[in-house]
C-alpha positions as a Markdown table, in Angstrom:
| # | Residue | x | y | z |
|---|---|---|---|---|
| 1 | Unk | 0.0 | 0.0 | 0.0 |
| 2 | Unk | 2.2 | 2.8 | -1.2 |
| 3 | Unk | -0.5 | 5.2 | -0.2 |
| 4 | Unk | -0.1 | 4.2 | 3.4 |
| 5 | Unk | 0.9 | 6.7 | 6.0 |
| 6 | Unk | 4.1 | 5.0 | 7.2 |
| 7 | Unk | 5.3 | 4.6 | 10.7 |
| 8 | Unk | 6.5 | 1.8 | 13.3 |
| 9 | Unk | 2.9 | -0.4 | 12.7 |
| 10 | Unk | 2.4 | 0.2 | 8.8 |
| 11 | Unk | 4.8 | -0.5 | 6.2 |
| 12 | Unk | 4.3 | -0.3 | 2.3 |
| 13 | Unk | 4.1 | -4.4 | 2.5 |
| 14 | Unk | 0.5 | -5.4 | 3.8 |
| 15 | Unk | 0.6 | -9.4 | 4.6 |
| 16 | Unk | -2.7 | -10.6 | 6.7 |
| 17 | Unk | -4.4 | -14.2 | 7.2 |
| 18 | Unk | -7.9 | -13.8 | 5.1 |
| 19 | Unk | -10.6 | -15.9 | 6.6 |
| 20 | Unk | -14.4 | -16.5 | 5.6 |
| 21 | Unk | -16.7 | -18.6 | 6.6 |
| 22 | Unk | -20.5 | -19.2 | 5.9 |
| 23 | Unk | -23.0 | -18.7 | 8.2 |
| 24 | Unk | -27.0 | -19.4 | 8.4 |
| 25 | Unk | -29.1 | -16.2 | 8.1 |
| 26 | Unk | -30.3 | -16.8 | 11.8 |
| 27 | Unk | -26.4 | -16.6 | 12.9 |
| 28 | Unk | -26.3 | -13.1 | 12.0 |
| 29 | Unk | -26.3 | -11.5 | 15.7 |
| 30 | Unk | -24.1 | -10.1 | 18.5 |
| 31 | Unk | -23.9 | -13.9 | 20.0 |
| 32 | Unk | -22.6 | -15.7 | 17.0 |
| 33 | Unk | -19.7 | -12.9 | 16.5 |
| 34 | Unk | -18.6 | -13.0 | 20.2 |
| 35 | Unk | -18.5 | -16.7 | 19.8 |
| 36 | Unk | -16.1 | -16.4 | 16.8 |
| 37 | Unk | -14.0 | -13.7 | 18.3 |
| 38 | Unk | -13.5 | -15.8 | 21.4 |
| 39 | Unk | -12.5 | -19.2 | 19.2 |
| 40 | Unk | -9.7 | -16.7 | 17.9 |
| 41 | Unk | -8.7 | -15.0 | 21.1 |
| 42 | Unk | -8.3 | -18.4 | 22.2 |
| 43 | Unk | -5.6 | -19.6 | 19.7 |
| 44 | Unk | -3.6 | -15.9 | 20.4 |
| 45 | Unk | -3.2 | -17.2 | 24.1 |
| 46 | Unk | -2.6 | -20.6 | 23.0 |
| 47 | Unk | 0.2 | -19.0 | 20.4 |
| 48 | Unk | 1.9 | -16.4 | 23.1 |
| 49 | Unk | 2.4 | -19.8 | 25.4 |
| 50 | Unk | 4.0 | -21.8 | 23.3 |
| 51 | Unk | 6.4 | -18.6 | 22.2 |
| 52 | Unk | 7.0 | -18.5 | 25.8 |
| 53 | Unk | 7.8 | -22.2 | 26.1 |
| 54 | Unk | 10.0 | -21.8 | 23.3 |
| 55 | Unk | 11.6 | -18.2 | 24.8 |
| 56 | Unk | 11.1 | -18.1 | 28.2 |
| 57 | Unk | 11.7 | -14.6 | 28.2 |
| 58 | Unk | 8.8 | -13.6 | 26.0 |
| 59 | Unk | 6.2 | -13.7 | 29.1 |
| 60 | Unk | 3.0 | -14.2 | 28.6 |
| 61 | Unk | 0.2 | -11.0 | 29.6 |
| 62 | Unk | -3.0 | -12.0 | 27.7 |
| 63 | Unk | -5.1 | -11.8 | 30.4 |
| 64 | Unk | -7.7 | -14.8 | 30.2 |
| 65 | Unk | -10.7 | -13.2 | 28.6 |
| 66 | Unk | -11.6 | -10.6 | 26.2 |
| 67 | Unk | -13.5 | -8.1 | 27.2 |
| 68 | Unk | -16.3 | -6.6 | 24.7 |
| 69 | Unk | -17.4 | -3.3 | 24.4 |
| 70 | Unk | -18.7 | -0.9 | 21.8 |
| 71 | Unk | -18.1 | 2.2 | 20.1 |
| 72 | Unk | -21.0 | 4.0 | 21.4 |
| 73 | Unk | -19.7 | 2.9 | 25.1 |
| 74 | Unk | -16.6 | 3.7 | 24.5 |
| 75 | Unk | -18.0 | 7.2 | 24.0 |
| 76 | Unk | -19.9 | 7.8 | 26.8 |
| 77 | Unk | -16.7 | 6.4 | 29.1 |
| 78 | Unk | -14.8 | 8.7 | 27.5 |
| 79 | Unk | -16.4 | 11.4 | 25.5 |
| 80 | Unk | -13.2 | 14.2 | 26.1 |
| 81 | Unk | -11.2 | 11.5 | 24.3 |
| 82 | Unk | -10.5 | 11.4 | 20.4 |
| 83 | Unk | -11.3 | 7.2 | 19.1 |
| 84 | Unk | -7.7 | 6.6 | 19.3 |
| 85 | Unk | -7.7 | 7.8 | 22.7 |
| 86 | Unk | -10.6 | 5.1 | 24.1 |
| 87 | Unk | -9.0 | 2.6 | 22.2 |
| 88 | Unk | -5.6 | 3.4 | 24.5 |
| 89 | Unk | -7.5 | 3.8 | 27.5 |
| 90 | Unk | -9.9 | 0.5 | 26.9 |
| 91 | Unk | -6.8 | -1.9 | 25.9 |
| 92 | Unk | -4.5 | -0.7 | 28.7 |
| 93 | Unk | -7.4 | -1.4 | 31.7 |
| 94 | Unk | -8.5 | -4.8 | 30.3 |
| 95 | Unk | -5.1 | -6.1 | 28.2 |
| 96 | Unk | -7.3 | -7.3 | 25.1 |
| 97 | Unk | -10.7 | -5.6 | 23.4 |
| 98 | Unk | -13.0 | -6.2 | 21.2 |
| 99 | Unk | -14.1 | -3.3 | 20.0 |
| 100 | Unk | -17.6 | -3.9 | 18.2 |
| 101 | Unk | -19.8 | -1.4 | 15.7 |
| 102 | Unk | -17.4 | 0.3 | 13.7 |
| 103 | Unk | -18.6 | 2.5 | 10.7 |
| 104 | Unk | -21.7 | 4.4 | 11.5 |
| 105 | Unk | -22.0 | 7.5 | 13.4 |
| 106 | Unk | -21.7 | 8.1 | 17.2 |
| 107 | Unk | -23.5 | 10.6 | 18.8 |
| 108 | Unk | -21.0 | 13.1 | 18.8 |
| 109 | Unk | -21.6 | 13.3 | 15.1 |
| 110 | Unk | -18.4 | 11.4 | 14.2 |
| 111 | Unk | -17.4 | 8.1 | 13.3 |
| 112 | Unk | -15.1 | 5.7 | 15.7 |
| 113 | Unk | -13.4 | 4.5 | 12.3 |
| 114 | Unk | -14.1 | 4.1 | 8.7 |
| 115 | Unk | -15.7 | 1.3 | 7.6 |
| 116 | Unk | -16.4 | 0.6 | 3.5 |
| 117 | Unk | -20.4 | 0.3 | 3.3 |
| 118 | Unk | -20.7 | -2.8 | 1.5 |
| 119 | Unk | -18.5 | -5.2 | 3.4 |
| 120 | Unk | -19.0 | -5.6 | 7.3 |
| 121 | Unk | -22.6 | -5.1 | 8.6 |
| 122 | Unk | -21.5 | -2.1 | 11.2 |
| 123 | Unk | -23.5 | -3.1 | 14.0 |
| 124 | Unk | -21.9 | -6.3 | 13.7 |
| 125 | Unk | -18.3 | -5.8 | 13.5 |
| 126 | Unk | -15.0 | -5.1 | 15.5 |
| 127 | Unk | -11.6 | -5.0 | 16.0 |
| 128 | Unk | -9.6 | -7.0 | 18.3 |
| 129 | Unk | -6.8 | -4.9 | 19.9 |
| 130 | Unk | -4.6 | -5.8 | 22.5 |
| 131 | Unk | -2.5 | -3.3 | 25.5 |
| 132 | Unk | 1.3 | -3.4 | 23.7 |
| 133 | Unk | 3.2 | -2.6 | 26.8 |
| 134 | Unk | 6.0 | -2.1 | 24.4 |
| 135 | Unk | 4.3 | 1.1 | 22.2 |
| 136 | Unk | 2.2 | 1.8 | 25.5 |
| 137 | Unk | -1.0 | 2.0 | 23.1 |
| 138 | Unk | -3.6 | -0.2 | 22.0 |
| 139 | Unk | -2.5 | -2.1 | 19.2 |
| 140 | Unk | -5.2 | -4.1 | 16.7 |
| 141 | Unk | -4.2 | -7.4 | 15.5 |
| 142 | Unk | -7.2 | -8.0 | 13.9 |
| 143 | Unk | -10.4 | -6.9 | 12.0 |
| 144 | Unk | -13.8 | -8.7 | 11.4 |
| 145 | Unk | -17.1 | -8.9 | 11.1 |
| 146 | Unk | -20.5 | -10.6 | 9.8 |
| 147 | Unk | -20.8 | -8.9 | 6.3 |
| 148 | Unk | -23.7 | -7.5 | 5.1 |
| 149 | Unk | -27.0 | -8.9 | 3.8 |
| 150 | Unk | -29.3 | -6.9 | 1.7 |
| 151 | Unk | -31.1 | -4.8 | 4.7 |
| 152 | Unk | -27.4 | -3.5 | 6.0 |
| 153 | Unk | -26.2 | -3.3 | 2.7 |
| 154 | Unk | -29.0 | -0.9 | 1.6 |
| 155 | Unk | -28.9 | 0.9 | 4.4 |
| 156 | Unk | -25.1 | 1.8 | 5.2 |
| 157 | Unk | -25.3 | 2.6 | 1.1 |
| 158 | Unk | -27.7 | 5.2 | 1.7 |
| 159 | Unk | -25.9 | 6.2 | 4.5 |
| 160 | Unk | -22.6 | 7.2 | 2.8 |
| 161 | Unk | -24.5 | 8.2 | -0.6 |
| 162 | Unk | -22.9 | 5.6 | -2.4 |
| 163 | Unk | -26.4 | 4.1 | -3.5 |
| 164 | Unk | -24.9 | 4.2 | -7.1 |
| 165 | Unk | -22.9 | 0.8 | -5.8 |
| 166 | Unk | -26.1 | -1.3 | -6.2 |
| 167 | Unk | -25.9 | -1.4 | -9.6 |
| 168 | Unk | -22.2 | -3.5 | -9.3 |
| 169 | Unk | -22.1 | -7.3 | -9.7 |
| 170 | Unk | -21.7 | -8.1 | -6.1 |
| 171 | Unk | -24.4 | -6.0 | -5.2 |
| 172 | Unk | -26.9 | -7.0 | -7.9 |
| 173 | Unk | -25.7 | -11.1 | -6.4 |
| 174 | Unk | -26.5 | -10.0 | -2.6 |
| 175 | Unk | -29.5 | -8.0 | -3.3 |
| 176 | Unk | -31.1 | -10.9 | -5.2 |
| 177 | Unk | -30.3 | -13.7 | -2.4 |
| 178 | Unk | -27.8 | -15.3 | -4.6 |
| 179 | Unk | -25.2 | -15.7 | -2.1 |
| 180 | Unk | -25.0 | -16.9 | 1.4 |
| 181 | Unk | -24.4 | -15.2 | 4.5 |
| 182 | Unk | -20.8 | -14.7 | 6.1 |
| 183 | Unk | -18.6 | -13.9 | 8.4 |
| 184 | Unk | -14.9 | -13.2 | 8.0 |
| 185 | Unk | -12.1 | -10.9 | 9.0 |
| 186 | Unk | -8.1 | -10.4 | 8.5 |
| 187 | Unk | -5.4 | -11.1 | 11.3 |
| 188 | Unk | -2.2 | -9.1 | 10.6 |
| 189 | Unk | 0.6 | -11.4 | 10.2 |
| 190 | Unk | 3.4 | -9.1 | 10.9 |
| 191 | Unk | 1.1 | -7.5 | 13.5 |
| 192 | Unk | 0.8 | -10.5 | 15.7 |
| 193 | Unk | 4.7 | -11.2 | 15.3 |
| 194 | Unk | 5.1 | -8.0 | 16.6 |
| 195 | Unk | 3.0 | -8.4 | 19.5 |
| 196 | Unk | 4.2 | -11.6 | 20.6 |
| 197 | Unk | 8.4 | -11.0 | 19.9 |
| 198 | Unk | 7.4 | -7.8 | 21.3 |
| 199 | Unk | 9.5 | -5.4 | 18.9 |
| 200 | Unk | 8.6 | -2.0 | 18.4 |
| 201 | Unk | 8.6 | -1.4 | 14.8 |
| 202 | Unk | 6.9 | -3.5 | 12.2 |
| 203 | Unk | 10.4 | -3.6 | 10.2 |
| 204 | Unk | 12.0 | -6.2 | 12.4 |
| 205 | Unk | 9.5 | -8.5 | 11.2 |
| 206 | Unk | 9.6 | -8.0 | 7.8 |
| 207 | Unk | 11.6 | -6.3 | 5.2 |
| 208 | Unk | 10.1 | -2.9 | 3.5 |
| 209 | Unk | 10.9 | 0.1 | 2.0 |
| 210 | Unk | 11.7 | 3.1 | 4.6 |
| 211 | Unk | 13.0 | 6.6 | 4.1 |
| 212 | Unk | 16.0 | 8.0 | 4.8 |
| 213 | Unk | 14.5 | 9.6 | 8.2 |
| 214 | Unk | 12.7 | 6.7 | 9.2 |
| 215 | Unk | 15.9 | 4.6 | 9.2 |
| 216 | Unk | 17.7 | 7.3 | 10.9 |
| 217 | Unk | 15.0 | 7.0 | 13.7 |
| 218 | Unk | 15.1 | 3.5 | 13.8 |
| 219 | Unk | 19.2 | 3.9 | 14.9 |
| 220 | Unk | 18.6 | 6.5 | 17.7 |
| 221 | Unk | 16.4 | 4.1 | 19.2 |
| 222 | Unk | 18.6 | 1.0 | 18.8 |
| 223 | Unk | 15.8 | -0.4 | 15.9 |
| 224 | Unk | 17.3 | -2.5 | 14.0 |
| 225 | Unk | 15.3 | -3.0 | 10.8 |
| 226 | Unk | 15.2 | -5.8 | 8.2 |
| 227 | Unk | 17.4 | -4.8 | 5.1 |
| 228 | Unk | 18.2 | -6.7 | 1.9 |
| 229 | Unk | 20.9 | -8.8 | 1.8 |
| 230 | Unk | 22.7 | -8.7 | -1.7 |
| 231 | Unk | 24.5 | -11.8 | -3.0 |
| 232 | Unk | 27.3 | -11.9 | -4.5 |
């Protein structure tokens, strides 16, 4: 993503585990999403052990549940906060969040986060984010969310004016009932590395293109980032 504004968690190289699985119309609800995000939470705990059996000097600090909240409760905890802001505060009292309903508007009159309008349903979505003791910020590993049947999809259209979308192929499929329900989401590779190695910049996981400054930065802090080895 050459467009990307880059710093110590996004780099110019975007890698992420893609997931999707089909659901029955009746699973689209709050209980069926917490149920997925807690099958996943599980295998993060289940991965920082193992790292820790393998380094016993990476110690473990998931704490054993994740806790769920939403955008719109997020708000009213903090309303003097900016998003960002909650997020921090959130991830650093409870360790790991799931942060649900991302994409419509608060009642401040501003979003949490974008979301595109025609691929999570935004009153069933969320990120999971975890306390990174290392950045001292809340830090998201993942996104994901129960996409959008034809009722959310025509309504978060109208929402962000982009009605003229109907008219695309997807669109045309999921407003005529030709495809099933779902529920999917990404989980940053590089991210969770990150997280669990605990490094503070994303380019001592993998190798990218920095600038000149960035680099620089990287040295002051003793950062060592990934660089290209040539061969002979």
């Amino acid at each position: 993503r050459k467009e990307e504004d880059f710093d110590n968690t996004h780099s110019a190289y975007v890698d992420q585990w893609d997931w999707e699985k089909v659901i029955m119309p009746s699973e689209r609800n709050l209980s069926k999403l917490k149920e997925v995000v807690k099958s996943i939470y599980e295998v993060f705990k289940e991965t920082e052990q193992y790292i820790s059996q393998e380094f016993p000097v990476l110690i473990p600090i998931l704490p054993k549940n994740i806790t769920f909240i939403t955008t719109l409760e997020l708000e009213e905890m903090y309303p003097e906060k900016t998003p960002k802001e909650r997020e921090n505060a959130i991830c650093e009292k409870y360790g790991a969040v799931f942060v649900m309903q991302i994409g419509g508007l608060l009642k401040s009159g501003i979003k949490h986060d974008g979301r595109a309008p025609d691929y999570d349903d935004w009153l069933l979505n969320g990120d999971i984010l975890f306390w990174n003791p290392i950045l001292k910020r809340g830090f998201e590993v993942s996104s994901m969310g129960i996409r959008v049947d034809e009722e959310s999809l025509i309504r978060q259209l109208k929402e962000s004016h982009s009605e003229d979308r109907m008219e695309l192929a997807f669109h045309k499929n999921l407003l005529q009932g030709k495809l099933p329900q779902t529920i999917g989401g990404g989980i940053g590779q590089s991210r969770t590395c990150m997280f669990f190695l605990k490094k503070a910049h994303i380019g001592e996981i993998h190798l990218s293109v920095w600038s000149d400054e960035m680099r620089k930065e990287c040295l002051q802090h003793n950062i060592k980032l990934l660089q290209e080895i040539k061969l002979p």
